[in-house]
Phi, psi and omega in degrees: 000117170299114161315143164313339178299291233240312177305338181269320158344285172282011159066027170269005214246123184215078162341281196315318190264346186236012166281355192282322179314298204276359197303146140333146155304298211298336172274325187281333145345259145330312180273301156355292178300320155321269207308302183294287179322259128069279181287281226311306179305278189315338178296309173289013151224180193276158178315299179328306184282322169322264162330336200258325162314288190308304156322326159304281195327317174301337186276324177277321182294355232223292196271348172270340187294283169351308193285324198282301194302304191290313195281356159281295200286006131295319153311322178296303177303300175327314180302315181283309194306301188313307214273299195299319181270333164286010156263351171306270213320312194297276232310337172287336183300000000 
């Protein structure tokens, strides 16, 4: 098995596609009732709204994407500050 070090390298390490892997029952749920709610709301509207629907959704999917990439590369950094300080720490002991 190749350290993560050598997997990123080689451009094998895909966060993003591989968090789905770890999701709960309880999100895929969640998403499900959505997806019904969903259908159920478009069955009730006109093409004009219909459209204007589907252009929200692409807008909320856009900006939750947004949201996942900075609070992943803020985690990641938080995680390196952490790591730089508890090697600060051993090294003082």
């Amino acid at each position: 098995m190749r350290s993560i070090i050598e997997s990123f390298y080689n451009g094998e390490l895909y966060p993003g596609e591989r968090i789905a892997k770890i999701y709960k029952e309880e999100f895929w749920k969640e998403c499900r009732k959505a997806g019904e709610v969903e259908r159920t709301l478009c069955d009730g509207l006109g093409e004009k709204e219909r459209k204007l629907f589907e252009e929200y959704k692409l807008l909320v999917q856009k900006s939750g994407y947004l949201e996942i990439r900075d609070n992943f590369a803020y985690g990641f950094s938080l995680g390196m500050m952490m790591a730089a300080e508890a090697y600060k720490t051993v090294d003082q002991v």
